[in-house]
N, C-alpha and C positions, 0 to 999 in steps of 0.2 A: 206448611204452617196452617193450624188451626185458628180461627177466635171464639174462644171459648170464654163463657161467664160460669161463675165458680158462685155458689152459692153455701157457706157456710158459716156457724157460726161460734165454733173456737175459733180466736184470734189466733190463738201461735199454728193451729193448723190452718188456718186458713192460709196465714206468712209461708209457711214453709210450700203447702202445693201450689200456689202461683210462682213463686220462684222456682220450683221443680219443673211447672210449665213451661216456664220463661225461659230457662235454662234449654229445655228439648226444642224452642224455636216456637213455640205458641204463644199469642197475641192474649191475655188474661183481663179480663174485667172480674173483680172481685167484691161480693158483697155480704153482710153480717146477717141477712135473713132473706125469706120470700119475699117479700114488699119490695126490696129496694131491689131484688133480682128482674123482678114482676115489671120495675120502671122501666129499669133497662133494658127488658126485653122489647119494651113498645117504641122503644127507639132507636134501637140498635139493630142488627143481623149476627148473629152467630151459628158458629156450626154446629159447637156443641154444650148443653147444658147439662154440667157436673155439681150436685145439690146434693146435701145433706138430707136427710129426711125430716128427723126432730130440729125444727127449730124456731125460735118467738117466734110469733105472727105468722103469718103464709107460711105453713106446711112445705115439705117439699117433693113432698106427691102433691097437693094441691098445685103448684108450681108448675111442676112437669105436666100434669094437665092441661095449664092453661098455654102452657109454654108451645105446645103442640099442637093446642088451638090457635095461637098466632102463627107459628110456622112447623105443619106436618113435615116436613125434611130435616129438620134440628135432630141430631142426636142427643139422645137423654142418657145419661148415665147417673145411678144413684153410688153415693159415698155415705154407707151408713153401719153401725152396728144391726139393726133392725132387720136385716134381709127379706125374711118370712115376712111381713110389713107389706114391703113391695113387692112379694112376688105371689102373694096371696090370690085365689082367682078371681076374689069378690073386690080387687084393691081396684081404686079408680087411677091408679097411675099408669101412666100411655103403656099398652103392651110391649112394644117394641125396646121399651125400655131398657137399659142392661145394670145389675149391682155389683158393685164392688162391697165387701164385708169387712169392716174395720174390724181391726188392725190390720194396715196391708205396708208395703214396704215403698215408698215413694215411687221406685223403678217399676214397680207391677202397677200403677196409677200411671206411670208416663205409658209403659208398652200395653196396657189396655186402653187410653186414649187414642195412642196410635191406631190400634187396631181396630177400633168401632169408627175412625176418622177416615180411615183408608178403604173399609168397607161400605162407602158409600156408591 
């Protein structure tokens, strides 16, 4: 089991991959944008930070930046249409980062969690 914070900001997706989480046995903190991702990152420990790209306020490449400035061990995973975005060479989001490309199939979001979870 992972604790993972989910940063997103469609409502009905957002519902649906924490319960998809929940369901494979991971611990979910869920939030509607960067800012509120950003709080809970200064106060919490998780293992992995799964963020949207486009969203109000705090970016989610700004995010994973800063997010790996509080803790370089966190894995970052983006969840975005955008891909080229974050995987740009001049993008400031953390290298090590990995994307998943919207529209993806709930199951390939759990077994690439898993996978970037267990590769530590």
């Amino acid at each position: 089991m992972a604790r993972i914070l989910l940063a997103e900001d469609d409502h009905s997706l957002r519902g649906f991959l924490t319960i998809s989480l929940q369901r494979a046995g991971h611990d979910v903190d869920a939030c509607a944008d960067g800012d509120a991702a950003l709080e809970l990152l200064t106060h919490n420990v998780y293992d992995l930070l799964l963020t949207d790209i486009v969203m109000p306020g705090l970016d989610g490449i700004e995010l994973a930046r800063r997010a790996a400035e509080i803790d370089p061990a966190m894995k970052i995973v983006f969840i975005t249409g955008f891909a080229a975005v974050a995987l740009a060479p001049q993008s400031p989001a953390p290298k090590q980062a990995k994307v998943l490309s919207k529209p993806f199939h709930l199951r390939d979001l759990v077994t690439e969690v898993d996978r970037v979870i267990a590769a530590a």
